[in-house]
MDAnalysis code that builds the backbone (N, CA, C; Angstrom):
import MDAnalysis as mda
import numpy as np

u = mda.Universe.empty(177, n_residues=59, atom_resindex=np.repeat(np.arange(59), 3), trajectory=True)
u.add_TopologyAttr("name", ["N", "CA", "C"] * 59)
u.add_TopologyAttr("resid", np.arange(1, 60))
u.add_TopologyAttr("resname", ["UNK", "UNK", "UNK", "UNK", "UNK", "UNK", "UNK", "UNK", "UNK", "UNK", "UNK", "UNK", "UNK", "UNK", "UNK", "UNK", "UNK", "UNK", "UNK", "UNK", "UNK", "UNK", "UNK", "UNK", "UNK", "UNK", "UNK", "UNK", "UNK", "UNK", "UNK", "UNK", "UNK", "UNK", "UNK", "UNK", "UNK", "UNK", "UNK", "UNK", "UNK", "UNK", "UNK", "UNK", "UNK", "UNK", "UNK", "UNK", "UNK", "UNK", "UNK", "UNK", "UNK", "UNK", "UNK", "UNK", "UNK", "UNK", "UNK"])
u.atoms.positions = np.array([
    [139.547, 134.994, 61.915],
    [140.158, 135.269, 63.197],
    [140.140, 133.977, 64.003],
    [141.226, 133.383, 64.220],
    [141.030, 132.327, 65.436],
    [140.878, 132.824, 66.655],
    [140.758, 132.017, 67.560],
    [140.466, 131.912, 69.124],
    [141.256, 132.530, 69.933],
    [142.638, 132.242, 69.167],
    [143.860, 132.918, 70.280],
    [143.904, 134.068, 69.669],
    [143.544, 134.902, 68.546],
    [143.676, 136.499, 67.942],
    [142.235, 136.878, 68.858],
    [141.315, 136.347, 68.712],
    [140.441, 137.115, 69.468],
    [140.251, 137.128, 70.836],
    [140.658, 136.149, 72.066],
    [140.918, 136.324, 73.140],
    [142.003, 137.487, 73.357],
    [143.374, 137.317, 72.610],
    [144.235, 138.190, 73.044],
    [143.850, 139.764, 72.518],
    [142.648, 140.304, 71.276],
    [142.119, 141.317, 70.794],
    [141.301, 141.657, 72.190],
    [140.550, 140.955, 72.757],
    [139.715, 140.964, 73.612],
    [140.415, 141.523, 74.797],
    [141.173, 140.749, 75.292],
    [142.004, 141.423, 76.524],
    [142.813, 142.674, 76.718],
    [143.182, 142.758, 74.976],
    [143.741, 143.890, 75.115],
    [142.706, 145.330, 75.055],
    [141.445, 145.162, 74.355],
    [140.468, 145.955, 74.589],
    [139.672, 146.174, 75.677],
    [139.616, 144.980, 76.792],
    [139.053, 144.818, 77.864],
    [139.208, 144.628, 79.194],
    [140.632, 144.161, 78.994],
    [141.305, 144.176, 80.143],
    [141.251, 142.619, 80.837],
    [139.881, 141.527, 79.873],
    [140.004, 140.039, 80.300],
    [138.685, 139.789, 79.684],
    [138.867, 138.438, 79.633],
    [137.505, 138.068, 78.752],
    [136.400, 138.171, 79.502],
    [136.231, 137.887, 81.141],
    [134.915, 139.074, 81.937],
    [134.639, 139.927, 81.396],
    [135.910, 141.374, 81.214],
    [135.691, 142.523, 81.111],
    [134.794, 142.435, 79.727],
    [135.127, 141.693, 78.649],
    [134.723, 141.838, 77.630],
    [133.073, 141.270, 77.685],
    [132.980, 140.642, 78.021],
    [132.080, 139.840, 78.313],
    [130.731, 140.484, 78.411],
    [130.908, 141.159, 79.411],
    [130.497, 142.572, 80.272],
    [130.158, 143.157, 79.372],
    [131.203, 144.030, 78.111],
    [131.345, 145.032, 77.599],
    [130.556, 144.552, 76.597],
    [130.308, 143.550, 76.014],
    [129.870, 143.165, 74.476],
    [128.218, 142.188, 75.461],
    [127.883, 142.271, 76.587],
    [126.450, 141.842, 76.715],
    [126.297, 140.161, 76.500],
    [127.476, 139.557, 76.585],
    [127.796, 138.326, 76.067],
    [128.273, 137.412, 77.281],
    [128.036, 136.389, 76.762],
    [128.553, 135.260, 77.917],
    [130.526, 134.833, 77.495],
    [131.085, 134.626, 78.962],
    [132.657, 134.377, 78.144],
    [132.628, 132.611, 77.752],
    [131.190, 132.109, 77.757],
    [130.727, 130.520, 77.322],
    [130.809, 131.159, 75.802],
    [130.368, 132.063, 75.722],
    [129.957, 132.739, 73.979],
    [131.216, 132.839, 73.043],
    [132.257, 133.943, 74.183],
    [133.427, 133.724, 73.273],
    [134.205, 132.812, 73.476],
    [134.166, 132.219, 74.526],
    [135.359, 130.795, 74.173],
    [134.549, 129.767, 73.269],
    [133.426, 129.719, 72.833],
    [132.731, 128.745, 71.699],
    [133.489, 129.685, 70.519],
    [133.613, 130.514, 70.450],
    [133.853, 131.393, 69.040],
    [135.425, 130.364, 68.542],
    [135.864, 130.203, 67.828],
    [136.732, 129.517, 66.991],
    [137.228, 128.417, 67.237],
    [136.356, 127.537, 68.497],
    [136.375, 126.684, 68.891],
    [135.519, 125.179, 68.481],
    [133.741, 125.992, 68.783],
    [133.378, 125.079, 68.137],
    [132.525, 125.744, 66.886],
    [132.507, 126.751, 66.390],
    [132.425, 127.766, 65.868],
    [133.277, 128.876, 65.169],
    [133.271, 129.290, 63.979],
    [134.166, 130.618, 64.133],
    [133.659, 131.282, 64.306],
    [134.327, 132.532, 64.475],
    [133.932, 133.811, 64.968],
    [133.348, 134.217, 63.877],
    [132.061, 135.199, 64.212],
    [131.229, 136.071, 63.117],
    [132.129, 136.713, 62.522],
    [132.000, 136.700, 61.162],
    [133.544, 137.865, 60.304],
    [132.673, 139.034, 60.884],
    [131.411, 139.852, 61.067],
    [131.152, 141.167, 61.193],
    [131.771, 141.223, 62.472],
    [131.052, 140.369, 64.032],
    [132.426, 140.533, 65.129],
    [133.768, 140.538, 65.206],
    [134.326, 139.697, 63.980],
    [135.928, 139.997, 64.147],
    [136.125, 141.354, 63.498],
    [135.311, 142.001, 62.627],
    [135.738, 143.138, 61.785],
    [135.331, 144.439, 62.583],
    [134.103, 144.442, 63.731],
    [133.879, 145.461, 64.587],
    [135.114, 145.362, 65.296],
    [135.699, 144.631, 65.726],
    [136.540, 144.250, 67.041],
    [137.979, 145.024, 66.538],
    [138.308, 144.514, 65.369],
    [139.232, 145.335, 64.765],
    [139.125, 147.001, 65.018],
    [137.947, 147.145, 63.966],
    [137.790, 148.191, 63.978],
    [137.769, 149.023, 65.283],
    [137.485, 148.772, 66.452],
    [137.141, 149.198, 67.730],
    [138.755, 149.602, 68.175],
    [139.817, 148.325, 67.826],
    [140.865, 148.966, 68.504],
    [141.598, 149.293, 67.990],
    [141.524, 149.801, 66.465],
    [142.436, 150.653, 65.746],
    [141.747, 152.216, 65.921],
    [140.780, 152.218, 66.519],
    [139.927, 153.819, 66.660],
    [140.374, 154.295, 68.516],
    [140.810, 153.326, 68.807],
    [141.481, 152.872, 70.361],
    [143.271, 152.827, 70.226],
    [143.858, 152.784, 69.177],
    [145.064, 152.422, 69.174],
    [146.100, 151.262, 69.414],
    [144.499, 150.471, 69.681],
    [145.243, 149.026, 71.050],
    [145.371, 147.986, 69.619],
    [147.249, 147.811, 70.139],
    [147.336, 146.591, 69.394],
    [147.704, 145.404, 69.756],
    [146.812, 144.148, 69.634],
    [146.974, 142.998, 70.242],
    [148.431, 142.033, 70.897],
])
């Protein structure tokens, strides 16, 4: 998952990377490091999925 699939997964589940932020107990320092200087955890990109196909929300 890059940076721009999971910000825009994020917003669409959260309403903004605060909201998410918030929602996942996380700093938005946390997810903008994610595929940046870091990739994203495959188990976080695969919950995240999973979260908004059980939600309907598609990015």
């Amino acid at each position: 998952m890059t940076r721009a699939e999971l910000e825009t997964l994020l917003i669409a589940l959260f309403g903004s990377l605060g909201g998410a932020a918030v929602a996942l107990d996380t700093s938005r320092f946390t997810i903008r490091a994610w595929g940046r200087d870091n990739p994203v955890p495959p188990a976080v990109a695969s919950l995240l999925r999973m979260l908004a196909a059980e939600r309907g929300v598609t990015p």
